[in-house]
C-alpha positions in Angstrom: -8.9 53.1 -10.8 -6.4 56.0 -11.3 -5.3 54.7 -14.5 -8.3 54.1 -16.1 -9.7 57.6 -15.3 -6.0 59.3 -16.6 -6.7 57.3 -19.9 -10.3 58.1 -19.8 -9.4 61.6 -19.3 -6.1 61.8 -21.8 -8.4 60.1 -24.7 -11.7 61.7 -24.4 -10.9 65.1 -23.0 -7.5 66.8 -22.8 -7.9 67.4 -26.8 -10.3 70.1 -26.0 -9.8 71.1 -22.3 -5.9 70.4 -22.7 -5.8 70.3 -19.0 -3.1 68.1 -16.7 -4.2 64.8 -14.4 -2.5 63.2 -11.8 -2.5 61.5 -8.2 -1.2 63.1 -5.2 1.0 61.1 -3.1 2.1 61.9 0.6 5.1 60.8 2.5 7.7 61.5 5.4 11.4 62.1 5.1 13.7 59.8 6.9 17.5 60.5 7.1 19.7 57.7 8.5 20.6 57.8 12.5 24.3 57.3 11.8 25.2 59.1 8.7 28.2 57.1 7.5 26.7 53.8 8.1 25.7 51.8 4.7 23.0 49.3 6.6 21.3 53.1 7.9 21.0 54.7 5.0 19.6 51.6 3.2 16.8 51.4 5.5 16.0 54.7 5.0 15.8 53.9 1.4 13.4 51.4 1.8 11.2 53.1 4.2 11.2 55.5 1.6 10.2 53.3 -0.9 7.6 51.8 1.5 5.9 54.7 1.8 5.9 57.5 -1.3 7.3 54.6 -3.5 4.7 52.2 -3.2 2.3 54.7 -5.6 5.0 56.4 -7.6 6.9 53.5 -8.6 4.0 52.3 -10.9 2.8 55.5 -12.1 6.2 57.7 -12.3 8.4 54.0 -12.3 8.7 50.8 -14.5 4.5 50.3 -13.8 5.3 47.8 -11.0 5.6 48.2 -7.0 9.4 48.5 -6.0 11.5 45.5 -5.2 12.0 45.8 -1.8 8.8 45.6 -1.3 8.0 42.8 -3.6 10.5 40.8 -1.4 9.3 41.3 1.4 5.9 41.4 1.1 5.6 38.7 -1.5 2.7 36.7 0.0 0.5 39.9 0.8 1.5 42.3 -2.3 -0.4 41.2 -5.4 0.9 41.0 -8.8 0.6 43.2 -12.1 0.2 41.8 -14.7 1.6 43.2 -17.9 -1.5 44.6 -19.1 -1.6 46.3 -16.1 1.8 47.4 -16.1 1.8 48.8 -19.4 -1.7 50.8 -18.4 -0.1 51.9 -15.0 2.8 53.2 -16.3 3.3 57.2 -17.1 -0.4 57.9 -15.7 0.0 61.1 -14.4 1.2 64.8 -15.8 3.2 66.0 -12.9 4.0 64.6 -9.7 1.7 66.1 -7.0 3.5 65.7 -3.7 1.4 66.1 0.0 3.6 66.7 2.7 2.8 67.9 6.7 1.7 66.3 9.7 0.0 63.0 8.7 3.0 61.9 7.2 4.7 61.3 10.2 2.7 60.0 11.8 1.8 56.7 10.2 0.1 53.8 12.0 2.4 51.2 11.1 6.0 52.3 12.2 7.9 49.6 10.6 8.1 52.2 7.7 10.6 54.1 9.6 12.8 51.3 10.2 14.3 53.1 13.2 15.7 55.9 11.7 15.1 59.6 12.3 12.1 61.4 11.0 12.9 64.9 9.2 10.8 68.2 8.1 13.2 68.4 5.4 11.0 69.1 2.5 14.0 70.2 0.2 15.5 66.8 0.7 12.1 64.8 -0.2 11.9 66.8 -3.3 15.5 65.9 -4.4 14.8 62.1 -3.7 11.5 62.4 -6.3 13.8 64.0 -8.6 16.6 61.0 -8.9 14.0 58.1 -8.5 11.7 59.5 -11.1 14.1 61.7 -13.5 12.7 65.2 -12.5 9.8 65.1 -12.9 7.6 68.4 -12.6 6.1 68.5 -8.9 3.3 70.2 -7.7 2.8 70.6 -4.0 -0.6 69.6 -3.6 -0.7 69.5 0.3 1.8 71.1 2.7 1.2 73.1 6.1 1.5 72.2 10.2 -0.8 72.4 12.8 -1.9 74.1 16.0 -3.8 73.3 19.6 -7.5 73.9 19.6 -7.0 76.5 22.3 -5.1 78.7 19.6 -7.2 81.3 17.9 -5.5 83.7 15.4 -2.4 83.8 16.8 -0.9 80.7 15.7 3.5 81.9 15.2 4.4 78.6 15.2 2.6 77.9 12.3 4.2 81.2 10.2 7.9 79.5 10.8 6.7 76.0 9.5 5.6 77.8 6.8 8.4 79.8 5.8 10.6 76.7 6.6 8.6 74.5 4.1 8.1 77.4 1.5 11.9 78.4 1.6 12.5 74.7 0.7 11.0 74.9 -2.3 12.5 78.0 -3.1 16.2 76.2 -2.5 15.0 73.2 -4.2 13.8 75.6 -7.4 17.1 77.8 -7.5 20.0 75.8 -6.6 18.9 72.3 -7.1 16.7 72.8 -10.4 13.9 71.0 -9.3 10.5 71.5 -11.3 8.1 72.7 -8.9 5.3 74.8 -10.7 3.0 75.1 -7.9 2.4 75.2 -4.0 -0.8 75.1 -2.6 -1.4 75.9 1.3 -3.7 73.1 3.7 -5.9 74.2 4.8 -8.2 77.1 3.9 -10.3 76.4 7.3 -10.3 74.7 10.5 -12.5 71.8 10.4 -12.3 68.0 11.3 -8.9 66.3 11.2 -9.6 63.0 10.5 -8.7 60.8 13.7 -7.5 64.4 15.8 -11.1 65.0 15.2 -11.2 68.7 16.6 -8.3 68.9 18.9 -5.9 70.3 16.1 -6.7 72.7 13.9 -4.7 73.5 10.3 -7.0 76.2 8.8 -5.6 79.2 7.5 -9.0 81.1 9.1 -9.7 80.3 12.7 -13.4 78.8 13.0 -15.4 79.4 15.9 -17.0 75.9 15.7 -18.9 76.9 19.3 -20.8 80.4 17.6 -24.0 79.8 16.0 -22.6 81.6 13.1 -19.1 79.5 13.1 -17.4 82.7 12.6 -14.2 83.1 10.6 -11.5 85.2 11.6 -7.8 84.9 9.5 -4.8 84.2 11.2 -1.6 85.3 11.3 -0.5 82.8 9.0 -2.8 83.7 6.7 -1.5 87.1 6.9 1.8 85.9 6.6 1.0 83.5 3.2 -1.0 86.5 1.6 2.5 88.9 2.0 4.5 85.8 0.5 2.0 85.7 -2.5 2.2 89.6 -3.3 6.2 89.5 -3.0 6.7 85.7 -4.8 8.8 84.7 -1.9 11.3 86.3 0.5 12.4 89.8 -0.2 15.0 91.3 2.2 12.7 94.4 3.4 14.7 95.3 6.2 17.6 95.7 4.5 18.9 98.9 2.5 21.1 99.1 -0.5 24.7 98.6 0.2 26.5 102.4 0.8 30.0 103.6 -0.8 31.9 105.6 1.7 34.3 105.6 4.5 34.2 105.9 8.5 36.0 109.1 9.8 40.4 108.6 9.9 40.1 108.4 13.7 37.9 106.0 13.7 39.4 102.7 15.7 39.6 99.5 14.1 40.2 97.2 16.6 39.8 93.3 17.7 38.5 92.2 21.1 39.6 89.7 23.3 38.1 88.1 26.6 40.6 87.8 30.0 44.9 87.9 29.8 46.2 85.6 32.1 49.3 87.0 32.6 51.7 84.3 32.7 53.3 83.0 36.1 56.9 82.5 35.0 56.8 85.7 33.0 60.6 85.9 31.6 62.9 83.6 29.8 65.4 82.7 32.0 68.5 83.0 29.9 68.8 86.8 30.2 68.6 86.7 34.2 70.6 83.7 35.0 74.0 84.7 36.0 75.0 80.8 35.6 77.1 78.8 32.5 75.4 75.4 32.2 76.8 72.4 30.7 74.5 69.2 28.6 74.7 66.1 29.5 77.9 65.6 31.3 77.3 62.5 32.3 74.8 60.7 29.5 72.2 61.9 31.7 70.4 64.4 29.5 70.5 67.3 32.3 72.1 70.5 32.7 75.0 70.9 35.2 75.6 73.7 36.4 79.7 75.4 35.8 80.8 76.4 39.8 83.0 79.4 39.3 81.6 81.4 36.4 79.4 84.3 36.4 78.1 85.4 33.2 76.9 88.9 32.1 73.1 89.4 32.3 70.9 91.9 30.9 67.7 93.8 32.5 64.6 91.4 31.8 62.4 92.7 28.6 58.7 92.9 27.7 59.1 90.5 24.5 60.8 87.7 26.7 57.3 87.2 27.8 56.3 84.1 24.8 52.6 85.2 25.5 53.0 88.9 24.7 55.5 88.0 21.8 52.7 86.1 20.2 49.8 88.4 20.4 51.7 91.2 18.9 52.6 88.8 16.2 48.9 88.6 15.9 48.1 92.2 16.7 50.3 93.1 13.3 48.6 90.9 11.4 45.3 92.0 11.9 46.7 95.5 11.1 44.4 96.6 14.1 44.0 100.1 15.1 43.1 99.3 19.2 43.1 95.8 21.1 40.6 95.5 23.9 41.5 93.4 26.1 40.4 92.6 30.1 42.8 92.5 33.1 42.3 89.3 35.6 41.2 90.9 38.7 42.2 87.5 41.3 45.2 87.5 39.3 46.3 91.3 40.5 44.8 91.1 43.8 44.5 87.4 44.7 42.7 88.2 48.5 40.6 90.8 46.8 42.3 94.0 48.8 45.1 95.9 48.6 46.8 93.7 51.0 48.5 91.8 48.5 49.0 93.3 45.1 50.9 91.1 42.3 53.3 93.4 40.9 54.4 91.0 38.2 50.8 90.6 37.2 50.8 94.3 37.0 54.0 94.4 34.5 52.7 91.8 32.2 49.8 94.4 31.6 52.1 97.2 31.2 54.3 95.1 28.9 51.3 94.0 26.7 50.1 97.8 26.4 53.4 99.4 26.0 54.2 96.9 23.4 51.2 97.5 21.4 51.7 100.9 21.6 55.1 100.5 19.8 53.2 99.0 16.8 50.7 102.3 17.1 47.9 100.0 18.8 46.2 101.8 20.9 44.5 99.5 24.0 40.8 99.4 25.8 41.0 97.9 28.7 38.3 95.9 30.0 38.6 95.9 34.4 35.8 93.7 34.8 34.9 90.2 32.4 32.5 87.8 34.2 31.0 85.4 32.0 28.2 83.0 32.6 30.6 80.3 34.1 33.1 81.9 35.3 32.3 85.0 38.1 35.7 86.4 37.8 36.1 87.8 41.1 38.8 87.0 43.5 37.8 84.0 45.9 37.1 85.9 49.1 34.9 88.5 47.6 33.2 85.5 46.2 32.8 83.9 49.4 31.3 86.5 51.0 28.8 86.8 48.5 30.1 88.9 45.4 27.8 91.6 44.5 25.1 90.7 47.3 27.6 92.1 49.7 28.4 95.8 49.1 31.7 95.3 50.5 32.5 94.3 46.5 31.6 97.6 45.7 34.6 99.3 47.8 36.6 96.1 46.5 36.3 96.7 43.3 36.8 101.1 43.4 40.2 100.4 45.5 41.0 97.5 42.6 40.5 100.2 39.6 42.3 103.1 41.7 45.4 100.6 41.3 45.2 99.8 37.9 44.4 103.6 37.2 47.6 104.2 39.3 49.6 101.4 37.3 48.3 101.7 33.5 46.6 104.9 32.9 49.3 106.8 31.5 49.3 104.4 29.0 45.5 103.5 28.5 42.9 106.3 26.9 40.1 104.0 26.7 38.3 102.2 30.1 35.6 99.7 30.3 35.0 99.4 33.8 32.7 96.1 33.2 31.7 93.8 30.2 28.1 92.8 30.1 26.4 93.7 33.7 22.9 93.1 31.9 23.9 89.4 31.7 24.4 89.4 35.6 20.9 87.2 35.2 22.8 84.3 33.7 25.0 84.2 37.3 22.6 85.4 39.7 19.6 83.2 39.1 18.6 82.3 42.0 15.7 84.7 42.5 14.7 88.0 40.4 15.6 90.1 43.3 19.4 88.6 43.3 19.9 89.7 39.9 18.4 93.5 40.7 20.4 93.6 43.7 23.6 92.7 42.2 22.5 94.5 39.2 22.8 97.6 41.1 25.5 97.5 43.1 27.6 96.4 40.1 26.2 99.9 38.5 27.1 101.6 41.8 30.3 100.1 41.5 31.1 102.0 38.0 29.5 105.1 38.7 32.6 105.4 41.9 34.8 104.4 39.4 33.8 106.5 36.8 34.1 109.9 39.5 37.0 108.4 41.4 38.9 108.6 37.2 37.3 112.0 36.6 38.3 113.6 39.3 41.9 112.5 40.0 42.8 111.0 37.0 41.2 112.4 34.5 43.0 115.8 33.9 46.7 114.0 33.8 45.5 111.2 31.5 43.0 112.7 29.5 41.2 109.3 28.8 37.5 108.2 28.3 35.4 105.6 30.8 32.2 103.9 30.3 30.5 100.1 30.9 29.9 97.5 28.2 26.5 96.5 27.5 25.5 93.4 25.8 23.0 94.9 22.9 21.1 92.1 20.8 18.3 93.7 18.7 15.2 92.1 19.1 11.9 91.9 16.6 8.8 90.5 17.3 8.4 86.5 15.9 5.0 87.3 14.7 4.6 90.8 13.3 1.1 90.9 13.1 0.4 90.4 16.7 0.7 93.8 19.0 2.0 91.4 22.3 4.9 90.8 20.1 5.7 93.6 19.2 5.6 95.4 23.0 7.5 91.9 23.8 9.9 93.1 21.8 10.1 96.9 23.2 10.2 94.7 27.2 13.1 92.9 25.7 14.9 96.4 25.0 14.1 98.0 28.3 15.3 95.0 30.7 18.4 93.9 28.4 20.3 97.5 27.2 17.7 100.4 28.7 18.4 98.6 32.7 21.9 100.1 32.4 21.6 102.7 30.0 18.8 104.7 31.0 20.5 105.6 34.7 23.8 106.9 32.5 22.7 108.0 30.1 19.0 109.5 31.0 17.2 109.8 34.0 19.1 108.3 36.8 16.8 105.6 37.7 16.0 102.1 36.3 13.6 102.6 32.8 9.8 103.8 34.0 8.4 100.7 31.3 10.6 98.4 33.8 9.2 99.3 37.0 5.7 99.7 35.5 5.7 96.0 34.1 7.4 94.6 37.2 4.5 96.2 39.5 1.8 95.0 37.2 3.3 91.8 37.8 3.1 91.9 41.0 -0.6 93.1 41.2 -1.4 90.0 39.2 0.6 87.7 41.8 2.6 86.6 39.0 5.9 87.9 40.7 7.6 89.1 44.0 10.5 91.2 42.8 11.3 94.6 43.7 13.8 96.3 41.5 16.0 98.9 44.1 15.7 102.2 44.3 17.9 105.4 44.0 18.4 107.8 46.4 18.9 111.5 45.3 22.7 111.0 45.7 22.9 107.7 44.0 21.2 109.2 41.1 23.2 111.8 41.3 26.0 109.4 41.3 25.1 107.4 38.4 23.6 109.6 35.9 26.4 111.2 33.5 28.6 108.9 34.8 29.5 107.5 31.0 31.3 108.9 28.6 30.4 107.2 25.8 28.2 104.0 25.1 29.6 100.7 24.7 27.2 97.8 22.7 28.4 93.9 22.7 25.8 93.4 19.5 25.9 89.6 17.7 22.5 88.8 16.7 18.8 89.5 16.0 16.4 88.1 18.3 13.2 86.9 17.5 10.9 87.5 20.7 7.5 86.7 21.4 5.3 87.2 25.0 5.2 84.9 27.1 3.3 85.3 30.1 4.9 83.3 32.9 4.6 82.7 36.8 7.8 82.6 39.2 10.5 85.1 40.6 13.3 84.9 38.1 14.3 87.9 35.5 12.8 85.9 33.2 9.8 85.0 34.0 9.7 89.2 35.0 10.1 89.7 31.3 7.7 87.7 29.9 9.8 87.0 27.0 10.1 84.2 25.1 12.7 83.3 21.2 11.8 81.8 18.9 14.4 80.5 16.1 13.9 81.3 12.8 15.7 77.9 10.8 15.3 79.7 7.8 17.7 82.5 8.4 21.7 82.5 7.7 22.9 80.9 11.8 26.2 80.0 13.3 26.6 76.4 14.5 25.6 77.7 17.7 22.6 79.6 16.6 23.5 82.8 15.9 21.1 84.2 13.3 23.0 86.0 11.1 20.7 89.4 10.3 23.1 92.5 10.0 20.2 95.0 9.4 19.3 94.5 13.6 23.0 96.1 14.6 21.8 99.0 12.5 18.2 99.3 14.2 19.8 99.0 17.8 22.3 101.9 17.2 19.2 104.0 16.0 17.3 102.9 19.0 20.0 104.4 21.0 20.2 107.5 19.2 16.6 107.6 19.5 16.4 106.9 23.3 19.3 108.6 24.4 20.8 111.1 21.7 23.6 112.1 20.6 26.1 110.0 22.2 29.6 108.8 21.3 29.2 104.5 20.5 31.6 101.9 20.6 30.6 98.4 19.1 33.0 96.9 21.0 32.3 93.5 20.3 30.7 92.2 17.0 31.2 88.6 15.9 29.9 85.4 14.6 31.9 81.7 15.4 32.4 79.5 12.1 33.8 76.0 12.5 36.6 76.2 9.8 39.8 76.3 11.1 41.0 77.7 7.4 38.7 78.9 4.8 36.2 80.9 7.3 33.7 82.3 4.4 31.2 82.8 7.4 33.1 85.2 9.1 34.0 87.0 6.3 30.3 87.5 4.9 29.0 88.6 8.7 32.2 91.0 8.6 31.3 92.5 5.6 27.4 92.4 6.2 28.0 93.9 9.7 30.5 96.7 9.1 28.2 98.0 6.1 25.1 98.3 8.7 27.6 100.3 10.7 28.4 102.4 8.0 24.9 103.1 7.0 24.5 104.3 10.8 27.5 107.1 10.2 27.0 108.3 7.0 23.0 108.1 6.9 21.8 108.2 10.3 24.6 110.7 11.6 24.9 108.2 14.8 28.5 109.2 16.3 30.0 105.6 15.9 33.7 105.9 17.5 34.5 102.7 16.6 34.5 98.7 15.4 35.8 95.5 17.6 35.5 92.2 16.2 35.4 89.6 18.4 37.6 87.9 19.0 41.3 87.8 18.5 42.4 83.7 19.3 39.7 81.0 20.1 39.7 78.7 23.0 40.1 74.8 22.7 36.6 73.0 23.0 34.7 76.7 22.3 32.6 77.9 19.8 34.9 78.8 17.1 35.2 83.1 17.5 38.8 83.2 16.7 40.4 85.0 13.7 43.3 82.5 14.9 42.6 78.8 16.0 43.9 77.9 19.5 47.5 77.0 17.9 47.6 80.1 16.4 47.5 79.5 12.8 45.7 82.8 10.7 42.8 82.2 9.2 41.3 84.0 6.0 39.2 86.6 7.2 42.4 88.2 8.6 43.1 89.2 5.2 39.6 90.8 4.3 39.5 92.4 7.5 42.5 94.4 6.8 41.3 95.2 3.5 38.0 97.4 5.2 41.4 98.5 7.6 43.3 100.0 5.0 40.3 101.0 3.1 38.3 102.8 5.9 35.2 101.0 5.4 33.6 100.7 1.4 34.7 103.5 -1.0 34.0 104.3 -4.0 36.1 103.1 -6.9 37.4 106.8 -8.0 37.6 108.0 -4.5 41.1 108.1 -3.0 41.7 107.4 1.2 41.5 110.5 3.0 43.7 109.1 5.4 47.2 108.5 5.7 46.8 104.9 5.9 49.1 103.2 3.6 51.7 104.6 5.7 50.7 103.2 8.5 50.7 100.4 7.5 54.2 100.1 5.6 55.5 100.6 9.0 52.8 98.0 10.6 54.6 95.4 7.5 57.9 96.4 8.8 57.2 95.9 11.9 56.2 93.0 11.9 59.1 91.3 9.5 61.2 92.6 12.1 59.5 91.1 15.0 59.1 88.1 13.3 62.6 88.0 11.8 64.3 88.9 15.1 66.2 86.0 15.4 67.3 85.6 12.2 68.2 89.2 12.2 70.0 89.0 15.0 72.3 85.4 13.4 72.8 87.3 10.4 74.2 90.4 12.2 76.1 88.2 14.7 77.3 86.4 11.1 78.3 89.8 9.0 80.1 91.1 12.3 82.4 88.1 12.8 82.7 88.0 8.9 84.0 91.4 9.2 86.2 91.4 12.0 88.1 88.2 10.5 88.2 90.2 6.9 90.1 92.7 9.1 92.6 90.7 10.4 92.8 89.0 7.8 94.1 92.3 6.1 95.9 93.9 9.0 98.0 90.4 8.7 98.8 90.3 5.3 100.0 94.1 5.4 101.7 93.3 8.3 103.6 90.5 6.5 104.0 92.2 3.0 106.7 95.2 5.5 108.0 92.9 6.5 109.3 91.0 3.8 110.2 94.0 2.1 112.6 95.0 5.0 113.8 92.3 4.7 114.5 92.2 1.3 116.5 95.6 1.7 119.4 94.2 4.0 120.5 91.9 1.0 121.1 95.3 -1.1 124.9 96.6 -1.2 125.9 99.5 -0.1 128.5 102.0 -1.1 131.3 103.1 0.8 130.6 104.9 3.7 126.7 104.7 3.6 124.9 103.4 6.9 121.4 101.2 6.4 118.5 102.4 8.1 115.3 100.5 8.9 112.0 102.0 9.6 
């Protein structure tokens, strides 16, 4: 029927209308449920062939149905004949393609053959390209669906959206595929077919229970009209790169988690009196020589093999500052003064008086829990961490020691990393997090008085808290619930600490608001604690300059829920956006949202001194890490665009981090066995550079001096022992040249005296010998 109307239409008509004609064809995508295995990936080619090519093979193919499907189905499938074939063949003018929800779900479910269904439109479209030799492809049919019960607001259906129509846009650029065309399903709601009314795929929502069946657009209609007017994606968000340079004292620096300062800290060789002998006997041991006594020499900082290493490291990254955090049951195992580990204590010392001697200045981190790991010392833990206020005076008498110990070396103090991610720990119930929440902010505001007023005016350092500081926007910009989603996100993630330092003293006024509403609704039961006049007191100042973990852009949208967790407080739900640049754990990689958090800050809170003191994506190569080096670049430009355009006071730039662990996301700009990766080398170039200038300007700052003697520094720490054989070599060289000498001259008088007593003598003349 289709090929008699093509020729019908090709004869009689395109001479004068000259318009195109062909059939659209829908199908799924199947990818194979073991990648590497031959027998998987062949079944996916014949469900593919099953499905889209049992139409296209005749009309885009040879004019006959495809072979697999002649075998197998050769007592049902009938037969062209070769009239037929040759009328079959090349009817159609472009390949119109249908693709979205009814394709996967197909009756018969033999035609997936067990393998994985996929929304990879891309893919589908490079598989019509190498059956049928490229043919040019309209998209005839494409869109997803939502519930009934959704009305305009339909998000989910903007993402499946941008992921389809960012296919074809990857498909068109990088994969030359001729796509002329995409056209939207559907215009309306109306009836699905065998859903009937229960979905709904209409670009206008349809009242179908008004007299007048009103229409009303949705947000994806929104969303399709702004992708018509731009032709695709344009990067709104993000400005023109800038050319300039961050201020000379601004610090470069590369973060790292917990030290665990090693239990056998030096290298027993320098402190063992004893002379040892190797296998004596054939047994492979060392035997100890009774009698002898060597000469030792005072144990030193680079003994330590840990320390050794990471200033190894250190040089190489060409760093200005290391942040680092101390291991609080490591220094204080019972959690008291009672027992302090001195050793502990030196490998700290050794690590920042080492990096001190390569001008690498250190911010030391106190506190580091993380979400699996508390990081307290076992009997605080036991009697309930930061539930029990006890911690509090715990943790005041713990920094007075380390104060005591390391602040004559250290300008720069976090007392805590992340305390807005206490939620991730203290689950149990809303009210546990708030609770430990604010004794944890109690906690640093004693520290933060007990440093300014005894240690303060000696040391002449700087003390604040680490907040973890993710930007969020709303998922669906055209609804006003996401956008104050996104505003509740802010308040309860960075405002819950930073308002009482930074502001007013007390939690944000948006928090307490929302959580009461809650509450009146009987959607919640928390209460979030309350100051008293001297605990504002207390805590408000009490910072000295703001601190922001930032990695990623969130993408938030409300959603009311019913329980007593911080979460369900919020009313916050993400949404992942596929279609955006992501780590292999997620992270969407959006550089423009480090810039709008640092003017949220600015705007909230003024004027203050920032440290990003952690920024970093993880990228699985252990070598070639282009990732990294793209977000580093991407990243550090935002930051820029901050100091020069927005006048924010940015102090400062930590990467994270400095070595990954084994079985971890991949942070590290060195793999667990230490080897360097690439983006070591492009982050020293913004190092030495300052940041982006321009191509006639010259550094302001003395740099390249810095980091000659950062290169020699290195070669020699790296080069010690070789240094040391060679001058070991030269001196014995030259001692046995002088002997050597001192012998031969020795040897030469004497020969000569000797020579002189065979000489004659006149009369009466004595011989006398010197």
């Amino acid at each position: 029927a289709h090929s008699k109307v093509w020729h019908n239409y090709n004869s009689n008509f395109r001479p004068h209308q000259k318009g195109w004609l062909s059939i659209t064809l829908g199908s799924h995508w199947i990818e194979p449920n073991r990648s590497q295995n031959t027998m998987d990936i062949l079944k996916c080619q014949q469900s593919m062939v099953s499905a889209l090519g049992w139409f296209a093979n005749p009309i885009h193919g040879d004019g006959d149905y495809p072979e697999v499907m002649k075998k197998k189905m050769l007592s049902v499938l009938p037969i062209f004949s070769e009239a037929e074939k040759n009328e079959v063949r090349g009817t159609a003018d472009f390949f119109a393609f249908s693709f979205g929800p009814n394709n996967f779900k197909p009756q018969n479910t033999m035609t997936k053959m067990g393998q994985i269904v996929s929304l990879n439109l891309r893919e589908v479209l490079n598989w019509i390209k190498l059956e049928y030799g490229n043919p040019r492809i309209l998209i005839a049919e494409n869109g997803w669906f939502t519930d009934s019960h959704v009305e305009t607001e339909d998000t989910t259906a903007i993402y499946m959206m941008k992921n389809f129509l960012n296919q074809v846009l990857q498909a068109i650029r990088f994969d030359k595929i001729q796509v002329f065309g995409y056209t939207a399903w559907s215009l309306l709601d109306g009836f699905e077919w065998q859903d009937a009314y229960t979905t709904r795929r209409g670009l206008f929502y349809v009242d179908f229970n008004s007299t007048q069946k009103e229409r009303k657009p949705k947000s994806s209609a929104l969303y399709y009209k702004q992708i018509i007017q731009e032709n695709g994606f344009t990067l709104k968000e993000s400005t023109p790169d800038v050319r300039g340079q961050f201020p000379c004292d601004f610090s470069w620096g590369v973060t790292e988690s917990v030290l665990k300062p090693e239990s056998v800290a030096f290298a027993s060789q320098f402190n063992d009196p004893h002379l040892y002998v190797w296998n004596v006997t054939g047994n492979r041991l060392l035997h100890r020589v009774e009698g002898v006594r060597l000469k030792t020499r005072p144990a030193q900082c680079t003994d330590i093999v840990s320390i050794k290493r990471q200033l190894e490291m250190l040089a190489r990254m060409k760093v200005t500052h290391y942040r680092f955090a101390l291991d609080w049951p490591s220094i204080l195992p019972t959690g008291n003064l009672s027992t302090i580990n001195r050793q502990a204590l030196r490998y700290y010392r050794c690590v920042v008086s080492e990096g001190l001697k390569l001008n690498i200045s250190p911010m030391v981190t106190l506190y580091y829990p993380t979400h699996s790991h508390l990081g307290l010392p076992l009997p605080l833990q036991h009697s309930g961490g930061w539930l029990n206020t006890s911690t509090v005076k715990a943790f005041q008498d713990y920094a007075h020691l380390c104060f005591q110990e390391l602040g004559d070396l250290v300008k720069v103090w976090i007392t805590i990393n992340e305390p807005n991610r206490l939620s991730d720990i203290y689950s149990r119930t809303s009210n546990d997090t708030y609770r430990a929440a604010h004794n944890l902010l109690l906690a640093h505001a004693l520290v933060w008085h007990l440093y300014d007023r005894h240690y303060r005016p000696a040391q002449r350092g700087a003390l604040s808290l680490s907040l973890h500081s993710d930007w969020a926007e709303p998922a669906n910009p055209y609804v006003d619930s996401h956008w104050k989603a996104a505003e509740r996100f802010l308040q309860f993630e960075i405002a819950w600490f930073a308002e009482p330092l930074f502001k007013s003293g007390d939690y944000p006024l948006a928090m307490r608001e929302y959580i009461a509403f809650k509450n009146r609704q009987g959607l919640s039961s928390s209460t979030l604690p309350h100051f008293t006049e001297e605990e504002r007191r207390l805590v408000k100042g009490a910072a000295d300059f703001c601190a922001l973990n930032h990695f990623t852009t969130r993408f938030v949208m409300h959603a009311s829920q019913n329980g007593s967790s911080y979460d369900s407080d919020r009313d916050v739900r993400f949404l992942q956006d596929i279609t955006c640049l992501s780590s292999p754990t997620r992270l969407a990689v959006i550089p423009w949202g480090e810039r709008k958090v640092l003017r949220w800050i600015q705007k909230n809170y003024g004027h203050v001194d920032v440290y990003i003191t952690a920024n970093g994506i993880d990228d699985q190569s252990l070598e070639n890490d282009e990732l990294r080096k793209y977000y580093l670049e991407k990243y550090i430009q935002e930051a820029l665009k901050a100091y020069l355009v927005d006048n924010i006071r940015l102090k400062g730039y930590y990467t994270f981090k400095l070595t990954e662990e084994k079985a971890k996301s991949r942070f590290g700009f060195f793999t667990s066995d230490f080897k360097a990766k690439s983006s070591i080398q492009f982050y020293n170039k913004l190092i030495s550079n300052n940041g982006f200038p321009s191509e006639n300007s010259s550094s302001r700052c003395s740099q390249n001096q810095r980091d000659t003697e950062c290169a020699v520094c290195l070669f020699l720490m790296q080069k010690k022992p070789l240094i040391f054989f060679g001058c070991c070599f030269f001196s014995t060289l030259a001692l046995l040249l002088s002997i050597t000498i001192f012998h031969k001259r020795k040897k030469r008088k004497f020969w000569k005296a000797k020579n002189l007593q065979h000489i004659p003598l006149k009369k009466g003349q004595k011989r006398v010998l010197s």
